[in-house]
C-alpha positions as CSV (number, residue, x, y, z in Angstrom):
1,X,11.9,-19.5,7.2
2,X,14.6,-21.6,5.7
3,X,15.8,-22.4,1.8
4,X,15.5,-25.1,0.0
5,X,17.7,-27.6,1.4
6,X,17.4,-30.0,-0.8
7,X,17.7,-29.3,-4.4
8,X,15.7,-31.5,-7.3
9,X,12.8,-31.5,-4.9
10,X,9.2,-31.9,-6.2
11,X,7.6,-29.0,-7.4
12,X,3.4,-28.8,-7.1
13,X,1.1,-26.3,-9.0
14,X,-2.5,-25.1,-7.5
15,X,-4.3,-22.9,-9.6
16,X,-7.9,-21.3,-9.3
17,X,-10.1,-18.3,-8.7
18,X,-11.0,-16.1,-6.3
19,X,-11.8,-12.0,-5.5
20,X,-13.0,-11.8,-9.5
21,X,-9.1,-12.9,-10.9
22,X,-7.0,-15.5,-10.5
23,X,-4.3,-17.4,-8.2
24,X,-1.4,-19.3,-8.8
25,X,0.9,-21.5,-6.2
26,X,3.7,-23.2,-6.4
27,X,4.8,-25.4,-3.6
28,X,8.5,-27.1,-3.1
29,X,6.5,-30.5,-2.0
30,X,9.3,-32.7,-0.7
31,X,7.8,-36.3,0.0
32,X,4.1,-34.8,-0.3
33,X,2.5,-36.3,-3.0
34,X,-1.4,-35.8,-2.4
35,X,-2.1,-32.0,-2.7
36,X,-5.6,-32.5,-2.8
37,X,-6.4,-31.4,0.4
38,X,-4.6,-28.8,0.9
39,X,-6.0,-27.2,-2.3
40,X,-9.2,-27.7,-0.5
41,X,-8.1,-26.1,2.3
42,X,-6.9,-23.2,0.0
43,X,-10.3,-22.6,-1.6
44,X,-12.3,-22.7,1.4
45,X,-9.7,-19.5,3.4
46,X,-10.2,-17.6,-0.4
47,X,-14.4,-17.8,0.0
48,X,-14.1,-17.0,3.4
49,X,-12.3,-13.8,2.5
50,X,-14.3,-12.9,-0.3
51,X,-17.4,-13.4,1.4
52,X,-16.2,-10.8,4.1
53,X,-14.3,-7.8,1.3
54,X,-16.3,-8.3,-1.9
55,X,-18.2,-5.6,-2.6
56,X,-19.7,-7.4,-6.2
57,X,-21.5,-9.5,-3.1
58,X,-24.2,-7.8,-1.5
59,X,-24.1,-10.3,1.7
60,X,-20.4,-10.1,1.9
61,X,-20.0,-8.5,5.7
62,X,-18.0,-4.9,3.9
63,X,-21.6,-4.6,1.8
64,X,-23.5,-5.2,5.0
65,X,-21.4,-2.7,6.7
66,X,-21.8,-0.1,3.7
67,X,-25.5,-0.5,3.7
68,X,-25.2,0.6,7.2
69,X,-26.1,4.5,7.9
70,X,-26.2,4.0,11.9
71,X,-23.7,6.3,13.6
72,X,-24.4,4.6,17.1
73,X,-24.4,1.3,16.1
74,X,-21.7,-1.0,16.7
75,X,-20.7,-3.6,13.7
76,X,-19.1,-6.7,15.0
77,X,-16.6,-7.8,12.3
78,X,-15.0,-11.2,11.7
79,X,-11.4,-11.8,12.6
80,X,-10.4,-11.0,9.0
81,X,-12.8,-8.0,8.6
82,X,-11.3,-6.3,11.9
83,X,-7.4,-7.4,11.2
84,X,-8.3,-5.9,7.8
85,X,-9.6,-2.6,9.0
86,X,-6.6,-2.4,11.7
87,X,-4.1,-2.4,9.2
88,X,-5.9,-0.2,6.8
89,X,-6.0,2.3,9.7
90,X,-2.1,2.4,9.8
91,X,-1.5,2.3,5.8
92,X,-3.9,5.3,5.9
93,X,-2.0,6.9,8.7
94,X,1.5,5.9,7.7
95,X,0.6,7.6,4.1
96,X,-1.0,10.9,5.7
97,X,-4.1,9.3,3.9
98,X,-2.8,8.9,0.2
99,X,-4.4,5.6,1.0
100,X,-8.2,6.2,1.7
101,X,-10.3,3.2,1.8
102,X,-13.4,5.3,2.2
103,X,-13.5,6.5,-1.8
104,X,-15.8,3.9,-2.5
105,X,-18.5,6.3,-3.5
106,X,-15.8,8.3,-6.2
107,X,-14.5,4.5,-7.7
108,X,-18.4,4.2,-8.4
109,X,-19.2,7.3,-9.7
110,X,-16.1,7.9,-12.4
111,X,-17.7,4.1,-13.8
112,X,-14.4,2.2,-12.8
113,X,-16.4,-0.5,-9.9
114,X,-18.3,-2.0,-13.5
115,X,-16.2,-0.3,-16.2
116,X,-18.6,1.7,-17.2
117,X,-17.2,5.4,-18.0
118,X,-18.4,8.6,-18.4
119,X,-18.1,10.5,-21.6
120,X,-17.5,13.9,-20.7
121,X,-16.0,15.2,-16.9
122,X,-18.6,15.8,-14.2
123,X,-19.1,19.1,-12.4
124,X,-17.1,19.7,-9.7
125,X,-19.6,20.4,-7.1
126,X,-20.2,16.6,-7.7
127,X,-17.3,15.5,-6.9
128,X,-17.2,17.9,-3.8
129,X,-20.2,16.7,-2.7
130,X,-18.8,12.7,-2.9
131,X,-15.7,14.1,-1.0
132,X,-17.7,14.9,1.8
133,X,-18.9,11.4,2.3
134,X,-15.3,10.2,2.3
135,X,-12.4,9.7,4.9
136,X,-11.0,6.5,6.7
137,X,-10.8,8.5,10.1
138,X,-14.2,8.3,10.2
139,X,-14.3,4.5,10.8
140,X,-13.7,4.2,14.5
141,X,-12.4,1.2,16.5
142,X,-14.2,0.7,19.5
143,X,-13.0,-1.6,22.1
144,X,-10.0,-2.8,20.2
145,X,-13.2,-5.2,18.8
146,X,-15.8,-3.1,17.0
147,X,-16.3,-0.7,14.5
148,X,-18.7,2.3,14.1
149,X,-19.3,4.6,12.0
150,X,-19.0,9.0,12.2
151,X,-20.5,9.5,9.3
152,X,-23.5,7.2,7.7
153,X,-22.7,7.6,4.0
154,X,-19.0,6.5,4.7
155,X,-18.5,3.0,2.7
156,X,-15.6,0.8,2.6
157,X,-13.4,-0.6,-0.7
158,X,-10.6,-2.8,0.4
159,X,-9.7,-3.9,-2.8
160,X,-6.5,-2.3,-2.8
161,X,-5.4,-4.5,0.2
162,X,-7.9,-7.6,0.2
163,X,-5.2,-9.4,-2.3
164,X,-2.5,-8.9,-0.3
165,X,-4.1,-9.4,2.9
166,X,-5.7,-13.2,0.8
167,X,-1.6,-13.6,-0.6
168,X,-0.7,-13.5,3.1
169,X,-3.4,-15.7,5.0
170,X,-2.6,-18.5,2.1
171,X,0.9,-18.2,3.2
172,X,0.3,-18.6,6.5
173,X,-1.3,-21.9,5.3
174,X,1.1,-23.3,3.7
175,X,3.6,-22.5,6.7
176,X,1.7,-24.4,9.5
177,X,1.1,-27.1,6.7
178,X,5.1,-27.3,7.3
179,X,5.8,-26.0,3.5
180,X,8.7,-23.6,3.7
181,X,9.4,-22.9,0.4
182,X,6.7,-22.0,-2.1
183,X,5.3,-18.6,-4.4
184,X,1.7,-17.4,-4.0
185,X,0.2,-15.4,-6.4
186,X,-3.0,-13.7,-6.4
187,X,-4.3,-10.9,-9.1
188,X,-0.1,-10.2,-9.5
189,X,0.2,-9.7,-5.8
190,X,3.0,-12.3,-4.3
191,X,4.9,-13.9,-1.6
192,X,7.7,-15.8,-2.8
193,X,9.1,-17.9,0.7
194,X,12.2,-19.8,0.4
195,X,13.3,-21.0,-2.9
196,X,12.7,-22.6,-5.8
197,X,13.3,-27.0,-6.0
198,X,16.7,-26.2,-7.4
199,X,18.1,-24.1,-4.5
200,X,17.4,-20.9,-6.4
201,X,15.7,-18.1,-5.5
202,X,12.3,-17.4,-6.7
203,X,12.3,-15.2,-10.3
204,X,9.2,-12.6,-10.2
205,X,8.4,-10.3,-13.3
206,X,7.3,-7.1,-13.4
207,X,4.9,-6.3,-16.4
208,X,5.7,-3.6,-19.2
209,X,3.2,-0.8,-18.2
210,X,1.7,-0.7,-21.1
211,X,-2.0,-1.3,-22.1
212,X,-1.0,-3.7,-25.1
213,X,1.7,-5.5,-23.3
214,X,0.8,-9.0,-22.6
215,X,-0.2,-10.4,-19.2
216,X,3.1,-12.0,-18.9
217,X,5.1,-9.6,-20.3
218,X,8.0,-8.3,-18.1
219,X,9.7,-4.8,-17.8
220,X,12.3,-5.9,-15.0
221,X,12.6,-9.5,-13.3
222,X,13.9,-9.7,-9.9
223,X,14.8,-12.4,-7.4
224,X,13.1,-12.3,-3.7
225,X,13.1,-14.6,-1.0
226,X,11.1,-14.4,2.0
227,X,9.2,-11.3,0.7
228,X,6.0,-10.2,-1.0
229,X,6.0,-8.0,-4.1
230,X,2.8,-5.7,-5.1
231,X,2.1,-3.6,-8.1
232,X,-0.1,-1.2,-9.2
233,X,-0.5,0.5,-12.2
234,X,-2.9,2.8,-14.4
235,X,-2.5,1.0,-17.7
236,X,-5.2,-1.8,-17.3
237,X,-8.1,0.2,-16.3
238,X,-8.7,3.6,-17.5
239,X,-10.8,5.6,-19.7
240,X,-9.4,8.8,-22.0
241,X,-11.9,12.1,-22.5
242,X,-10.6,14.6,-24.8
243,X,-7.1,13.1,-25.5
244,X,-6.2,12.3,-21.7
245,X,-6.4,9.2,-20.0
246,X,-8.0,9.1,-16.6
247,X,-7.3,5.8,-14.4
248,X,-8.5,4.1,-11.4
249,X,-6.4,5.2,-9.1
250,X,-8.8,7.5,-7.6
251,X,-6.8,10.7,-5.4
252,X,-8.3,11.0,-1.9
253,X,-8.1,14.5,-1.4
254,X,-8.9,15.8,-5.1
255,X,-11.7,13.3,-6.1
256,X,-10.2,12.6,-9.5
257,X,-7.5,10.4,-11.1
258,X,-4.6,10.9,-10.4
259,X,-2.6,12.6,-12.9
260,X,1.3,12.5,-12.0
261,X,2.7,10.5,-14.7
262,X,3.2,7.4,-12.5
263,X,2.4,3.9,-14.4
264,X,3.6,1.6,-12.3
265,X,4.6,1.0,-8.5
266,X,6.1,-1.9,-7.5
267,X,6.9,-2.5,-3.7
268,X,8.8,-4.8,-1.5
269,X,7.8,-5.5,1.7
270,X,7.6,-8.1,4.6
271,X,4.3,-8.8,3.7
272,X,1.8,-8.4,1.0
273,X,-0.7,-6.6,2.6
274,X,1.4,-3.6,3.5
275,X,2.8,-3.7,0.0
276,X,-0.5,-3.8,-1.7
277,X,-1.7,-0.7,0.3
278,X,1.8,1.3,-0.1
279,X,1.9,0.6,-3.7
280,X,-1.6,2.2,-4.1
281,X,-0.5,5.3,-1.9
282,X,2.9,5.7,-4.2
283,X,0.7,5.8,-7.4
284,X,-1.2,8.4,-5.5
285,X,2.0,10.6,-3.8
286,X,3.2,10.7,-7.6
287,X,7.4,9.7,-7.5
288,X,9.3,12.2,-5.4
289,X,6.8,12.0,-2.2
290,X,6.8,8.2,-3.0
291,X,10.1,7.7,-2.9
292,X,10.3,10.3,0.4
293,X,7.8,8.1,2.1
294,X,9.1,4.6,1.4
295,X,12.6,5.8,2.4
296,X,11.2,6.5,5.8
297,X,9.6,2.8,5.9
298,X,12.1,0.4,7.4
299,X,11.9,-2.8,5.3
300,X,10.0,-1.4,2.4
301,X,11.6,-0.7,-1.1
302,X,10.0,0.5,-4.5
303,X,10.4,1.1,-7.7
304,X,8.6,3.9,-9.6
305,X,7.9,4.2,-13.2
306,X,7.1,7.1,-15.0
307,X,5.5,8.0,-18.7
308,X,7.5,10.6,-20.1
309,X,5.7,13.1,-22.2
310,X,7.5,11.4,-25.7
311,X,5.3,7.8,-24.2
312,X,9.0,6.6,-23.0
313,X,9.5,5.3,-19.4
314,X,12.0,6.3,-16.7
315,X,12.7,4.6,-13.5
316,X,13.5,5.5,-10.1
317,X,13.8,3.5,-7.1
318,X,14.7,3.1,-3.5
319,X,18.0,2.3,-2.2
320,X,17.2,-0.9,-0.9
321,X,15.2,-2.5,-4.3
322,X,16.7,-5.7,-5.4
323,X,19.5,-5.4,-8.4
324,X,17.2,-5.9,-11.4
325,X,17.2,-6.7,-15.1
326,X,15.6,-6.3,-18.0
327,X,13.6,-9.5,-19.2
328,X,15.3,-11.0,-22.3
């Protein structure tokens, strides 16, 4: 892709819902005026997507393939259900399956699917028992066109990719609608391609990790071009028992929150789908295994924040990551 090449150009907002948050695009336009369409265009690839990973939609094709307990049956997927799946399989692999989208049946149970939390820990045999029914290996690919299941309780939450994977299609949009240079935002997941209408490259924040920060409030800004940005972090969804917090990042092989002092992962990557998943994975792999892991990823950079035990933060991050600044 190529910059902006001329500066002053037109700048175009499309705004809207989709996957239960929002999205936000801005387009360097050029000479095109009438965005109406294309926003159209938009909408219709975001309900196609939802309507194949929502799991709040009980005809979506991932709840008609969780419903499912056949372990000979073959499940056709769309295109974006399989492409999906395919690179789930590698994020799962590439992160020796700190990324598990399988623990569907755990994000229920600990209340964080509806927000609706438990008020003392469950027994462990519990959690042992929902274990069991986890584990993205056994989601086979058949034919390099269908899936199948090994086990019939295994159920699928893509959430932790489905907004990258949604930032990424819409990009692809805009490119073959000959826009070069634009940002797409969805749920804080971006691609930022080219730059900005004034040559510049495109400014991206990265929130204070902190429950009572504001949506917009930034801990770091950095400039990207050409790249997507993902970030996860514990301090939006969580519930405390006894004086200690428990969030939704779920831990595939324990059951339980993680509980490693990681807030906040930020990563860099070619596209936003891979960063989405990686990001999750990092939160998991707590910050010396993350930063072990993305080192070994060519193309991929981080930054890790952590929550001291006096509630201050402390940073660490890859090689690689973008010079960055503290928003004034």
């Amino acid at each position: 892709m190529t910059g902006c090449t001329g500066c002053g150009q037109r700048e175009a907002f499309i705004s809207g819902q989709t996957m239960g948050t929002t999205y936000h695009i801005t387009l360097v336009t050029g000479y095109l005026t009438n965005i109406a369409t294309l926003k159209d265009k938009i909408e219709q690839r975001l309900t196609e997507i939802n309507k194949s990973m929502s799991t709040f939609l009980l005809d979506s094709e991932i709840s008609r393939f969780n419903r499912s307990k056949s372990t000979t049956q073959y499940f056709l997927p769309t295109a974006d259900f399989f492409f999906v799946i395919s690179q789930a399989h590698k994020i799962y692999k590439l992160t020796h399956g700190a990324w598990d989208g399988t623990i569907f049946p755990l994000i229920r149970f600990w209340g964080f699917e509806k927000k609706k939390f438990p008020d003392h820990l469950p027994p462990e045999s519990m959690i042992k028992k929902l274990l069991a029914e986890t584990g993205f290996e056994h989601i086979q690919i058949i034919d390099g066109a269908y899936l199948k299941k090994a086990k019939p309780d295994i159920s699928l939450d893509l959430a932790s990719i489905a907004k990258g994977y949604g930032v990424d299609q819409i990009s692809g949009l805009l490119q073959q609608a000959g826009l070069n240079n634009f940002l797409v935002e969805i749920g804080g997941e971006v691609y930022a391609a080219g730059r900005k209408s004034n040559g510049k490259q495109w400014r991206i924040g990265i929130n204070r990790p902190a429950e009572n920060a504001f949506p917009d409030e930034a801990v770091k800004v950095l400039n990207i071009e050409d790249k997507a940005l993902a970030t996860s972090g514990d301090y939006r969804n969580f519930f405390i028992i006894d004086q200690k917090r428990y969030s939704h990042i779920i831990n595939p092989q324990t059951g339980y929150p993680v509980d490693n002092q990681v807030v906040s992962v930020s990563v860099l990557a070619e596209n936003c789908t891979m960063a989405d998943g990686l990001a999750t994975a990092v939160m998991v792999l707590g910050h010396k295994k993350g930063l072990e892991l993305i080192n070994q990823i060519k193309g991929v950079e981080v930054l890790i924040i952590i929550r001291k035990p006096d509630e201050s933060f402390k940073e660490y991050q890859s090689p690689g990551f973008p010079i960055i600044r503290a928003e004034k």
